[in-house]
C-alpha positions as a printed Julia matrix, in Angstrom:
83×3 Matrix{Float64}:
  -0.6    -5.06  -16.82
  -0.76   -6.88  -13.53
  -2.83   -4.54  -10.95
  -1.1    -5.66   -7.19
  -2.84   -4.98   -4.38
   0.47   -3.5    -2.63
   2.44    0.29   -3.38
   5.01    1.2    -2.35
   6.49   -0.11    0.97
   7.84    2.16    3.83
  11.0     1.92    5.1
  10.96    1.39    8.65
  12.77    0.01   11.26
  12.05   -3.87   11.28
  10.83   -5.82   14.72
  12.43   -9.55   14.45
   9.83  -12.27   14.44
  10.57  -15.83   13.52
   8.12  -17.09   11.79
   8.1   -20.29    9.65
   6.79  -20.67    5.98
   5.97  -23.17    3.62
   7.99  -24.18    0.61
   5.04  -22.81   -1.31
   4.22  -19.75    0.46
   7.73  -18.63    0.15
   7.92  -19.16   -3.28
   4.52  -17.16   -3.68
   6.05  -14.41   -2.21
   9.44  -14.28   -3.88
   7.55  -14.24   -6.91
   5.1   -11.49   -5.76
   8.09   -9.37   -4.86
   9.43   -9.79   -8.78
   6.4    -8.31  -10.02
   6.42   -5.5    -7.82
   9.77   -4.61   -8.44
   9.17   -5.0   -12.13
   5.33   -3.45  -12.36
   4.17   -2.31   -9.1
   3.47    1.59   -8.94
   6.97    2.9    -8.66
   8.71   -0.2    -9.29
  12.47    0.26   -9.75
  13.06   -3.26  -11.4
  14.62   -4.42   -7.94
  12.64   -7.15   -6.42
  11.33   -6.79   -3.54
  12.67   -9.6    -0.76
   9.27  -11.68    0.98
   9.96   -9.98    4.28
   9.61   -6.66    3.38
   6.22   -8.03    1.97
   4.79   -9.5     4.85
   4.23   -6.62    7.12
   2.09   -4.58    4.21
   0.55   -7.59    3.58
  -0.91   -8.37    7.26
  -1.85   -4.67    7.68
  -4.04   -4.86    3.99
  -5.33   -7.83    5.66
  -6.14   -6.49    8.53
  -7.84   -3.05    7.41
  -9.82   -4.86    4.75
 -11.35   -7.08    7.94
 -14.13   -5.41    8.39
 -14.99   -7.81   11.41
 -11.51   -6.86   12.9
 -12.77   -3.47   12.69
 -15.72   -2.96   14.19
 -14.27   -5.34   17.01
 -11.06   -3.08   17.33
 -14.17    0.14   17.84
 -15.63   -1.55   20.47
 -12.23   -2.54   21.98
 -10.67    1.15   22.07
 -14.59    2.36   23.16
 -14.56    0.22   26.14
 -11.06    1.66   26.96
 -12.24    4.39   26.56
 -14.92    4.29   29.22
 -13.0     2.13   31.93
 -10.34    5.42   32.05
């Protein structure tokens, strides 16, 4: 079995952003929502369309940046102190 990186997605209320893919990209992630409607941890067979992927995706992304991180800590510390 396929382990994805992704679980199950939340419904929220979507933000429009326009945002243009490549061909290849796209493709990627119509597939990647196939499997995790077919395999993914509470997959209901139903794939899942790319834009409901993207958002989970970025976040993964971004909490796995551990650079990001420890810049965001010193970010919010700094605010911290200027208030």
């Amino acid at each position: 079995m396929t382990k994805l990186k992704l679980g199950p997605l939340a419904d929220d209320t979507p933000v429009k952003l326009a945002v243009e893919l490549p061909a290849s990209l796209h493709r990627d992630l119509v597939l990647y929502g196939e499997l995790l409607g077919r395999i993914g941890p509470g997959g209901t067979g139903a794939a899942v369309p790319p834009q409901k992927l993207v958002v989970p995706m970025l976040e993964r992304f971004l909490a796995s940046d551990r650079g990001f991180a420890k810049a965001q800590r010193n970010v919010s510390a700094g605010r911290q102190l200027g208030d």
